[in-house]
Structure formats: C-alpha cells, structure tokens
ZAMARGU-4260 file (C-alpha; in steps of 0.2 Angstrom, whole numbers, plus 5000, padded with zeros to 4 digits):
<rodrens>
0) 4877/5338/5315 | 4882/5350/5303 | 4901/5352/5298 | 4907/5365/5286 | 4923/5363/5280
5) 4935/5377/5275 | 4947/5375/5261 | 4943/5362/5250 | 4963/5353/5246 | 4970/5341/5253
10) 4967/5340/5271 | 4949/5348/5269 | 4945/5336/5254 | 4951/5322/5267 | 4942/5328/5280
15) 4926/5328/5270 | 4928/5311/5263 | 4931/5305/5282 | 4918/5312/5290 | 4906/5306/5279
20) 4911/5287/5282 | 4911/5293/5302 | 4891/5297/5300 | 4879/5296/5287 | 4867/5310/5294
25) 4881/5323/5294 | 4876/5340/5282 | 4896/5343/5276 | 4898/5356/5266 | 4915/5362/5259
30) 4919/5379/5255 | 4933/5383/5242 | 4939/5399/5238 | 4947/5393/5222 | 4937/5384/5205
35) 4943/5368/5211 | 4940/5356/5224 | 4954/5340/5228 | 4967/5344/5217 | 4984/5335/5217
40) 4995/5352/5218 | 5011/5340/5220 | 5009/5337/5203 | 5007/5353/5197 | 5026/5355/5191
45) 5024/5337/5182 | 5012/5344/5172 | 5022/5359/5165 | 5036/5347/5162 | 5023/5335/5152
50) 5027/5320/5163 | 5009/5321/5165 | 5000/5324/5150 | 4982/5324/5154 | 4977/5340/5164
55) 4961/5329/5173 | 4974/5318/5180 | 4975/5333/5192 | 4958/5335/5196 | 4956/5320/5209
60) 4937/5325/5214 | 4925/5336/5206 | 4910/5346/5216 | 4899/5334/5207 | 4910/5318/5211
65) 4909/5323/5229 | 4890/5326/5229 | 4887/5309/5222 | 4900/5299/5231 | 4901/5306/5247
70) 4885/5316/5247 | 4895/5333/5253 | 4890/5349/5246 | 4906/5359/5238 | 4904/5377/5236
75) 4918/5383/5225 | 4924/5402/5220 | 4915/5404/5239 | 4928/5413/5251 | 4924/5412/5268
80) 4926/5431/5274 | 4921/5429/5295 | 4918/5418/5307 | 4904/5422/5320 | 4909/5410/5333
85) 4895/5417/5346 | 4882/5412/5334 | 4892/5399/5326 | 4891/5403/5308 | 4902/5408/5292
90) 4898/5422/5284 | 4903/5418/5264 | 4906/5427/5248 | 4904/5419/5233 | 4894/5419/5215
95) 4878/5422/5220 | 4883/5435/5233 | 4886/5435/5254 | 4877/5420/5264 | 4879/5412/5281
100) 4884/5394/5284 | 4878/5388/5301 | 4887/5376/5309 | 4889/5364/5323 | 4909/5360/5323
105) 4920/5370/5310 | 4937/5362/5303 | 4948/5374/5294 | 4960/5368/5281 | 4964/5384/5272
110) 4983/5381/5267 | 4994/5394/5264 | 4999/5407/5250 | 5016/5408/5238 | 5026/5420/5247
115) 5028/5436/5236 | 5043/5446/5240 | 5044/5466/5238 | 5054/5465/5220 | 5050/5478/5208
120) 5041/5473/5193 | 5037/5458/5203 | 5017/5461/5193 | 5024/5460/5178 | 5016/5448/5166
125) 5031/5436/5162 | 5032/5432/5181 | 5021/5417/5190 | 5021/5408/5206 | 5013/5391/5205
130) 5001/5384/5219 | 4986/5380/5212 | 4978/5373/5195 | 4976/5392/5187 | 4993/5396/5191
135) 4999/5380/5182 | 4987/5384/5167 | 4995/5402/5165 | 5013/5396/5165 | 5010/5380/5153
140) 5000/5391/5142 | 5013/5407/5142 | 5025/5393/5136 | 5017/5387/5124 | 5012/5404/5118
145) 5026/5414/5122 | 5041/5403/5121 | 5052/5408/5130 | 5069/5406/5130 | 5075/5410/5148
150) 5070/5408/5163 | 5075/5413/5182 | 5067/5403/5199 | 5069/5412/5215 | 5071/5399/5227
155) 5080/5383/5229 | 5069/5374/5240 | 5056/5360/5234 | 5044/5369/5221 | 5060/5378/5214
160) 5069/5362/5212 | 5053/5354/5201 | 5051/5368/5191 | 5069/5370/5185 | 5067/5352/5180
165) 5050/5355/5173 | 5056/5373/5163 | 5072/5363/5156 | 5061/5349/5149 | 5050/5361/5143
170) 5066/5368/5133 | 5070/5384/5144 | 5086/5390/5149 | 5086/5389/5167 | 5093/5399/5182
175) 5089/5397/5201 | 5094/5407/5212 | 5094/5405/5230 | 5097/5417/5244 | 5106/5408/5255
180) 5123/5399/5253 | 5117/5382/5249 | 5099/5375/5238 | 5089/5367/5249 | 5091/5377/5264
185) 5081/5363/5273 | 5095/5353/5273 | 5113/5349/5276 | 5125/5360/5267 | 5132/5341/5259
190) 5116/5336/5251 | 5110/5355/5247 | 5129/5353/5236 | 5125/5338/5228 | 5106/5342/5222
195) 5119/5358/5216 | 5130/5349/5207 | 5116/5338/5198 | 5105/5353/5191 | 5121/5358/5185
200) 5125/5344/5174 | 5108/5344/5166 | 5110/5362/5162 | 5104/5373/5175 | 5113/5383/5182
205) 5115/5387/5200 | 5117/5404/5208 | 5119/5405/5228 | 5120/5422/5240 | 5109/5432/5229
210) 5092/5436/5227 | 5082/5445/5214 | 5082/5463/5217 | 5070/5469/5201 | 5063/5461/5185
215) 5063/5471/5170 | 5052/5464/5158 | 5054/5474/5143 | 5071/5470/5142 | 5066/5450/5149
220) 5079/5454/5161 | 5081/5452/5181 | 5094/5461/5189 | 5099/5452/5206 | 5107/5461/5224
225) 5123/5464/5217 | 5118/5474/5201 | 5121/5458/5188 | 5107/5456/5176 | 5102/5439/5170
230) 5091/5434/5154 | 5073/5430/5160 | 5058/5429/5147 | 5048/5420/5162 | 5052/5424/5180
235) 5045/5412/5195 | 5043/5415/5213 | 5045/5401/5222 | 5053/5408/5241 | 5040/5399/5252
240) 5024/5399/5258 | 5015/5409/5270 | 4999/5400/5279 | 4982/5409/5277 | 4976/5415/5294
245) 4967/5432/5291 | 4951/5424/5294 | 4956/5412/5311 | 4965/5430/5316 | 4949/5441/5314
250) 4940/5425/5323 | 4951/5429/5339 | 4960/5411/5337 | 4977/5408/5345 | 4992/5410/5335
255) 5007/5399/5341 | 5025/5406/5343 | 5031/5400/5326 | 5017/5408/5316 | 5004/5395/5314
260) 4985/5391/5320 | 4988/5385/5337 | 4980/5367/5340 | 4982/5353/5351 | 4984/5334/5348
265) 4966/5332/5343 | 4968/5347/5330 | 4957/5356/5340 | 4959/5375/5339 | 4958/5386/5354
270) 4939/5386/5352 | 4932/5369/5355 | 4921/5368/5342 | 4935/5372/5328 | 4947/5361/5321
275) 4961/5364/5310 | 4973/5353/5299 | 4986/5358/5287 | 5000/5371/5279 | 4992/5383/5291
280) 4992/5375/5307 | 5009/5372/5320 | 5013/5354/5323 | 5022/5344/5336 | 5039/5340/5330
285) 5043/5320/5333 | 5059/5321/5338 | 5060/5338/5349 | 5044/5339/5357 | 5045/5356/5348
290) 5031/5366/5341 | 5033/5374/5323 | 5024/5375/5304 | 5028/5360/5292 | 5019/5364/5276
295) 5018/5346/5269 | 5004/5338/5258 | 5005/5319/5269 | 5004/5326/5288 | 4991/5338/5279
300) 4979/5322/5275 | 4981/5314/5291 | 4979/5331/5301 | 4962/5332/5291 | 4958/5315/5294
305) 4960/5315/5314 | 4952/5334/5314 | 4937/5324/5306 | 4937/5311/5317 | 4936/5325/5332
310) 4924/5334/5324 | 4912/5319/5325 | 4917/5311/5341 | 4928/5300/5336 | 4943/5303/5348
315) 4961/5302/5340 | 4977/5309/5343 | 4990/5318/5331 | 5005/5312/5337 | 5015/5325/5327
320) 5025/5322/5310 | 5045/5322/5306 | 5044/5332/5289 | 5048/5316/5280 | 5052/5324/5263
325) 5058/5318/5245 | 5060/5327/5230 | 5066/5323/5212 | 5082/5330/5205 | 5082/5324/5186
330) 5088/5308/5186 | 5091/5307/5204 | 5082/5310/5220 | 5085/5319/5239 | 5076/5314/5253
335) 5077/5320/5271 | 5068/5316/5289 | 5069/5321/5305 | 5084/5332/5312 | 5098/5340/5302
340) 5113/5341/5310 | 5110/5361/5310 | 5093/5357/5315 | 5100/5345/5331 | 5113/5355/5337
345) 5102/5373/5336 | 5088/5365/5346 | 5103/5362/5357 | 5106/5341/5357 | 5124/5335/5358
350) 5123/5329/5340 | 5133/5320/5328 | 5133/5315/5310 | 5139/5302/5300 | 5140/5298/5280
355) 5141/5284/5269 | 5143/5282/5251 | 5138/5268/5245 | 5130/5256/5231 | 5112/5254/5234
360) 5111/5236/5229 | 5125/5225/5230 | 5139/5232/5218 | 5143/5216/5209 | 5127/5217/5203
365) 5123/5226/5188 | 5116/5245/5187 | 5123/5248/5205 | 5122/5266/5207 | 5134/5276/5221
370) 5118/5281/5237 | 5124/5295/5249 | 5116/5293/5265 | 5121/5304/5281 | 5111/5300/5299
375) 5111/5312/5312 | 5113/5306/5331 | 5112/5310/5348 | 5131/5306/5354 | 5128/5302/5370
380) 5114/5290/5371 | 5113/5283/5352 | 5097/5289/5347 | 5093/5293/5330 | 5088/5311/5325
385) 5088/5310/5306 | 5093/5308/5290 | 5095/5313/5274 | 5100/5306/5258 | 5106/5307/5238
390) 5106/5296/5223 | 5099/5290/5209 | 5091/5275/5215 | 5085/5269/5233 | 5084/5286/5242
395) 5066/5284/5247 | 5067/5268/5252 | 5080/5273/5265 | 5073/5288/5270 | 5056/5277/5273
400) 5066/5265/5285 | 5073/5280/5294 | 5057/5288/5296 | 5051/5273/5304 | 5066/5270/5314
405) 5061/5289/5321 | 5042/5286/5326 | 5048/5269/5335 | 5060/5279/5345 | 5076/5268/5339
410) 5094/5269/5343 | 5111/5267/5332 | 5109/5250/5339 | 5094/5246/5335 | 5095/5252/5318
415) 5111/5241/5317 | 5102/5228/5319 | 5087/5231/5307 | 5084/5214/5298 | 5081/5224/5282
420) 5076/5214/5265 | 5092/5208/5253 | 5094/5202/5238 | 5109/5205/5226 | 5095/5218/5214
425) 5091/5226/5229 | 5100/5227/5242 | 5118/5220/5250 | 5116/5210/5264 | 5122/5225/5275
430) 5111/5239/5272 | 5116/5255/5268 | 5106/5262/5283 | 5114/5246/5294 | 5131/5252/5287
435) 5128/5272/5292 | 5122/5265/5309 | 5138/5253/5311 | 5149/5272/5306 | 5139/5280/5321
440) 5141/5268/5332 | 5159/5265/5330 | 5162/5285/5332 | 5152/5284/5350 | 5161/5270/5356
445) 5181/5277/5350 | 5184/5264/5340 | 5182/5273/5324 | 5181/5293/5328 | 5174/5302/5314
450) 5173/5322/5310 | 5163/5330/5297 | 5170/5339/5282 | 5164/5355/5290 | 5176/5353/5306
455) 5189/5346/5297 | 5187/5364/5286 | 5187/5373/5304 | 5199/5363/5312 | 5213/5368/5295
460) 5206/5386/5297 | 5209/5388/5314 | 5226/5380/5313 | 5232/5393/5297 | 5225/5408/5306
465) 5235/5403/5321 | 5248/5402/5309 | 5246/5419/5301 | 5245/5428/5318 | 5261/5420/5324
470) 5272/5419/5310 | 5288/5417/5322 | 5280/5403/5332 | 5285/5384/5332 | 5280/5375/5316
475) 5263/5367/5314 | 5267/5351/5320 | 5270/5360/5338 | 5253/5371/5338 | 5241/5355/5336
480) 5237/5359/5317 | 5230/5342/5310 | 5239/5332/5299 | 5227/5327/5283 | 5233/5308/5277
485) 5224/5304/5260 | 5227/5284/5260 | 5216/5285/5242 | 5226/5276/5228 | 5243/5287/5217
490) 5230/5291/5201 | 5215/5296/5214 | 5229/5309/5224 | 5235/5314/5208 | 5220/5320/5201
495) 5218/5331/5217 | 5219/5329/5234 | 5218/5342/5249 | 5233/5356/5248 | 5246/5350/5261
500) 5240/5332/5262 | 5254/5317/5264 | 5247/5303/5254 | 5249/5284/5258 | 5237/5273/5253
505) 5229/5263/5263 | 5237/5248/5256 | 5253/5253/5260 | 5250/5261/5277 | 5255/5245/5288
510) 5272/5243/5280 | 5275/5264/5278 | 5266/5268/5296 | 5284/5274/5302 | 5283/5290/5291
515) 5268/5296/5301 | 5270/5308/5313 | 5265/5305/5329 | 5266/5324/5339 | 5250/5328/5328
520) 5231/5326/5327 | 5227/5316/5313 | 5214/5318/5300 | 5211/5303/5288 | 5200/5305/5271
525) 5198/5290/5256 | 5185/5294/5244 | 5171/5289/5254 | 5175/5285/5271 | 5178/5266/5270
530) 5196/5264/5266 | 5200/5278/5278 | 5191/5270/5293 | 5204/5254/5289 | 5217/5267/5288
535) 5211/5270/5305 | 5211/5255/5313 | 5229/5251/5307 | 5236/5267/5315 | 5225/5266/5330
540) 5232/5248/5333 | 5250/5255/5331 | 5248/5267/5344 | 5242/5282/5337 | 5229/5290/5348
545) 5222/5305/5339 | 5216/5301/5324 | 5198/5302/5314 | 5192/5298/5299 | 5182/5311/5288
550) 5165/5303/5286 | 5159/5304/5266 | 5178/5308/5262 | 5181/5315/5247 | 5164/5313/5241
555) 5158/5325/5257 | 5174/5337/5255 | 5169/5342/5237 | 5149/5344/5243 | 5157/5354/5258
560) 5168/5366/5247 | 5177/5378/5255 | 5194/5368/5256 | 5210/5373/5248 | 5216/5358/5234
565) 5228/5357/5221 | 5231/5343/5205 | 5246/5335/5203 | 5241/5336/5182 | 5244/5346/5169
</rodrens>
C-alpha cells in the first residue's frame, strides 16, 4: 500500500500518525508545501503575545520526528502541482526539482489560505496575515525590530480577536475593524457586544460598519470606506480564510455548493481512491443535516483520522461536527456551538432563544464571576439547537455540556434534567445550563413568555412609527404599543433605565399591581431576567395575560444597543 498524504497540518499530520498504527507495511509519504511539518497554528497568536515563549513549543513534529517514530517520509517545501488520477500519481515540485509520487489511495489535507482582500497597498511591508510559522516569525520579529506603535486588524472574527490581544500585550495600540455591524459575525449580536465591550476596556478599540479601503505606509496610516484615516505602523489581514482547491479543481474533483471539496461520510472524495479532511472540505452540519465549510482545527484531526482509517480499510463514518468554538478575550472567554438564533431561523426552524446571567459557581462562594449563557431551541418540540456563551470563568465547560447535549440529540427537558457536578467552587446546584433549559422551557409551556432584546427593540419601533404616521390617532395604549415595566430596584432605574419605562420593583409589584395597565401588552425587564420572570408570575396570577419577560434584561438590552434610554442623574 502506498499512501501519499498532501498537506502536512493537522488533519494530514493526523492522518499519517493513524495510518501508520493501521498497518506497518504502508510507504506514507507527506508532502508539505511549507518548511514545516505538524505545527500548532492555534498557538500562533500566543506566541506573538509571549504567552508562549519558546518558538519549538510550536513545532509539535519535525520531518525527522516522524521518520523515526512513525517511519513516514515528509517532504517539506514540496508543492504538489497535479494530480494524475488515470495513472495515479502526484506530480510534485520541490528542492530538488519536479518528481512523481505514485500512489495507491491519496488523502488531501491541504487547508486553506488567509483571505487577502483587493485594498491598495495591501503589499506593503508593514502589513501581515498570520497562518503559518513564517507568518508568525515576520510579525514577532517586525515588533521587535520596528516597534511599532499602532496597529489596525481587519476582521473581528477568531484570529482578529487573538491578535488584538496578542498586539496589546505586545504594547501596540490597537484597532479592529469589522465590517459588519457586530465582532464575531459567527454569532449572536448579544455576545458579538459583549466580546465588544471587553476589548474595549483593555484598550482596544472597536470599530464596526467599516472596512479598510487602502493602507498608506509611508505615512503608517489606513484610510477606511468612509474617507477616515487611522494610525497603523503594522496592519493585519485577518477577514477569513479561503480553502485551497486549485489542485483537487485541476484533478476534475467535485466541489459542493458551499465552496468546498465535496466528500461523503467516509471522507471519500468523488474519486474512490482520494480522501480529504479539513479547512478545505464541506461537512455535515449536526444539527441541520446541511452541508457547508467549517474551518476548525478539532473536526480537522478527526476528519484526518477517519480519511486514514478509509484509506487503509478500516471502515468509519464522519458523522459531521457542530462548529463547537472557544476563544479568549483578555481576561474572559466566548464560546459558541451549534445554531445561532440567526443561524436557526435562516435555515428556517421555528426557533427561539433564551439568556441567562448568572454566577458560574455558587455566589456565596468566593470569586463568583457573572456567566452569560443564551441556548437556542426548536419552539415547538424542545430541542436544542445551540448555544453560546460569555464570561470570565466556566464558558467552556458549558459550551462542552451543550455540545454534547447536541450529538446526543437532547431536549429542553432533557437538558433540565442533566445531573451536572456541584460543588459551592464550582458550580450551584442548579446549573447554569439547567437554569437556561428551565428559562426555555417555561417560555414553550406559557408559563413564563420571554422575548429577546431584538424584538422588544422591534416591537417599540413598530409601535413609535405607527405613532409617527398617525399622529391624530388614539394614544398608545389603544394601538397595542408595549408597555416596558422595569421592576429593578429605585438606584438601578435611576442610573438608567428604558425612555418611557414605568418602574416598580419587583418587590413592590404585588401590593402596587393596580397601577398597571391592563389594555396593553406588557414587556418586563430586571437586570438579568430573574426578578423579571417573578415580576411575571405575580401579574400573570392577577390576571394579566399578555405579558413577557425580556430574557438577559438589561444585561441583553445594553449588548443589543439600539434602544432609546435616559438617567435620572446628573
């Protein structure tokens, strides 16, 4: 058997270690384009921030390493340039010139390439991407030589976010500018605002809507879309990724709808003797069935390894991945899996979401730090279809349980019920994923309604330009506008509350319940959804029928923005 290998990062460094514990008579060869061979490109931002100090950390395997461990011959700084699948052979270039690689089966694990948009004076030698262990070099060695003082990151998503961190501690004054609305543009608007909000207090700064129209690097300037010039000594592209198929293309291999190497559930490409694992193939989405790209280093391993395990007879299925994600934010964290609610409702489910801010260990407890946690859900049978979360402490672990509650197919109910681990240092004894599934559960049944901060926004929107349009008509109380009750305590209303909103707290609300209207639709916020959904209860109980608490209350209303407030203070 002979099984060459193309692309030698993680899943083709996976899928060489796995196929030589499959058979011991295999020739596995690994051709990599780049100098290096199994490298941790993760941890590439960690190492311009100094977290990680030692540069061989990176260098998980070595050419040598895997010739003397595993017995795989690595050719690196070889590019394969066609594949011949008549005579089954890669034809290569490398330092010694063009060769031919036959093989019996052929895995490709080629990756993907930093997405450079057109920007002028994009080649200019203050500006970087980062994707391999060169393009970390340059950039930690044009710090240290260079200094600079300033520097601008195109792209709020995952690499944007570690590098503003890592630039920051490296002493740079840092932008990131995103062009859509919100960072993170894989998730929810709320969490996008809170991984905002925290870059913000460690000094970056945050600018939305805009992207980089030019870099001028005499003047270590960039000038965005709307003519405004920033300060930038270093400049880095970080707008996505874009997988690497010019050579399955030229091979006549089937591309899938969303742009990616088409393969089944055995990673077998749509020849039967190539296989294919990684940022450049289209996955099985868990939750939708749906097929799409998910450029992620864990499914990436596992996809080598099952392509492996195919390649040598060993039959195994890829049941598809969730794009369970975490990243660090400074001294907090936000983590995401499965659906977003944007994500539910466009592949057209009947979703809903639900938020909950709370401690993520038992607040009594000291160094309790305040968890926000949002699930997503299928409203009419229960089932989970996400969730995504923020905080300082505990994010993972959350995520972790969702993601498993996701592959096991589990409802609201069933993730109620979850006998999760407790301890005063760790936990409380009702979970803040129990807790979120408890908030979803109570919003299916009517006994608690929720709505997002986004509706609430459209619901006050809809009402005022109803207003607006028919400034003659009845009052609001006649054309269904919402009524917003803030039941938070005097000095929390005080400090600023919704423009409009009649505030009782919640404490008072049985004895002041009276001075509610009842010819209105009702909208409850607190702070974070708790007090408001005993707020809730008490008018529910007294008779009033349409009433719903704002899930994550205020908490969710600042992430959402958008909402007209005013203070009460000086």
């Amino acid at each position: 058997m002979k099984l060459v290998i193309i692309g030698g990062v993680a899943g083709g460094a996976t899928a060489a270690a796995r196929a030589r514990r499959i058979s011991e008579s295999a020739e596995i060869i690994v051709v990599e384009k780049g100098p290096y061979v199994s490298f941790a490109n993760c941890g590439l931002p960690y190492f311009v921030s100094r977290d990680i100090q030692k540069r061989s950390k990176l260098l998980l395997q070595t050419p040598e390493g895997f010739e003397s461990r595993y017995g795989v011959k690595v050719l690196t700084e070889t590019e394969a340039v066609e594949i011949d699948r008549a005579e089954k052979k890669v034809r290569t270039k490398g330092p010694e010139g063009f060769a031919f690689l036959p093989y019996d089966k052929l895995i490709l694990a080629q990756g993907g390439t930093p997405v450079v948009p057109p920007i002028e004076g994009a080649a200019s030698p203050n500006v970087f991407t980062i994707w391999t262990v060169p393009d970390m070099d340059k950039i930690h060695e044009f710090i240290d030589s260079r200094k600079p003082t300033s520097a601008v990151i195109a792209g709020g998503g995952f690499i944007g976010l570690e590098m503003a961190e890592a630039f920051s501690r490296r002493g740079v004054a840092t932008t990131v500018v995103e062009l859509l609305p919100r960072l993170m543009p894989a998730l929810d608007p709320e969490l996008g605002a809170l991984v905002a909000q925290r870059l913000e207090a460690h000094g970056v700064r945050v600018i939305t809507g805009q992207k980089i129209k030019a870099v001028h690097a005499a003047s270590s300037e960039v000038e965005l879309s709307e003519g405004r010039k920033l300060p930038a000594s270093l400049v880095l592209l970080a707008v996505g990724v874009r997988p690497e198929l010019s050579l399955a293309r030229d091979a006549g291999l089937e591309i899938g709808a969303a742009g990616g190497l088409l393969v089944d559930d055995h990673m077998q490409t749509s020849d039967p003797d190539i296989y294919a694992a990684g940022d450049m193939v289209e996955i099985r989405n868990r939750v939708t069935g749906a097929s799409g790209r998910l450029p992620l280093a864990g499914p990436a391993n596992r996809q080598g390894r099952i392509a492996a395990s195919n390649a040598l007879g060993i039959s195994q299925r890829y049941g598809g991945a969730l794009g369970t994600s975490v990243v660090k934010v400074f001294d907090a964290a936000v983590a995401s899996t499965g659906l977003t609610e944007r994500a539910a409702r466009a592949a057209g489910l009947d979703a809903a979401a639900a938020i909950v801010v709370k401690d993520h260990h038992a607040a009594y407890y000291p160094g309790a730090r305040e968890l926000t946690l949002k699930i997503v859900y299928e409203r009419r049978t229960g089932r989970l279809l996400g969730g995504q979360a923020f905080g300082e402490e505990g994010v993972e672990k959350r995520i972790d349980v969702l993601a498993t509650a996701l592959a096991g197919k589990l409802t609201l109910h069933e993730v109620a019920e979850l006998d999760l681990a407790y301890a005063p240092p760790f936990s409380s004894a009702n979970d803040p994923v129990n807790v979120a599934a408890f908030v979803g559960l109570n919003d299916i049944s009517g006994f608690s309604p929720i709505c997002t901060a986004s509706e609430a926004k459209s619901l006050i929107s809809a009402s005022a330009a109803n207003a607006a349009s028919a400034p003659d008509a009845a009052p609001a109380a006649a054309d269904g506008a919402p009524l917003l009750l803030d039941v938070r305590t005097l000095n929390e209303f005080e400090t600023s509350h919704l423009r409009g909103a009649m505030h009782i707290p919640v404490d008072e609300l049985r004895f002041r319940r009276d001075e509610v209207p009842r010819d209105r639709p009702i909208i409850i916020y607190c702070r974070s959804g708790f007090r408001g959904h005993l707020a809730l209860r008490i008018l529910k109980e007294n008779g009033f029928s349409d009433v719903r608490n704002l899930t994550g209350g205020w908490v969710a209303i600042q992430a959402e923005g958008g909402f007209d407030s005013e203070s009460e203070r000086a």
